[in-house]
N, C-alpha and C positions, 0 to 999 in steps of 0.2 A: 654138129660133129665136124670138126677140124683135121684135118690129114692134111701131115707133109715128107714127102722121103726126099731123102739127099743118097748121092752114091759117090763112090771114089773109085777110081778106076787108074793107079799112080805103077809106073813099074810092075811087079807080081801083085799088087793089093787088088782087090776086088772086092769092095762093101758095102755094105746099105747101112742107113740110120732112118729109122719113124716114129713119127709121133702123133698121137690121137689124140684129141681133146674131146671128152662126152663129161658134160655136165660140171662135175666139182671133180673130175678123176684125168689125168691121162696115162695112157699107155704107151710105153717106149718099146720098137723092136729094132734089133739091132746082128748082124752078123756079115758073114761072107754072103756074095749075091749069089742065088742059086739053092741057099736052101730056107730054111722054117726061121734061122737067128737064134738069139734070146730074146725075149718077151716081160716085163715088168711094167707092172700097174700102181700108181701112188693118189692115193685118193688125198683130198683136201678138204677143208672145212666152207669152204666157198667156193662156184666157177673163178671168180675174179682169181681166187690165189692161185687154181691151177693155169690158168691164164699167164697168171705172172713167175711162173716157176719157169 
């Protein structure tokens, strides 16, 4: 299991990006810092492909 967040912190902007890798699927979460985001899961036919997505 893969975790990575990035944030931006530019003028008023304030936001997170993440990304999970578990097995053949990951999950991206994404919004302003501070609260839950959106959340979206894309599963794949192979780890390798979500790998390389």
């Amino acid at each position: 299991m893969d975790k990575r967040t990035f944030y931006l912190k530019h003028g008023s902007s304030d936001k997170f990006w993440a990304i999970q890798l578990e097995g053949s699927s990951h999950t991206v979460n994404y919004g302003k810092t501070g609260t839950s985001g959106t959340t979206q899961t894309k599963d794949f036919p192979t780890e390798s492909a979500a790998r390389k997505s």
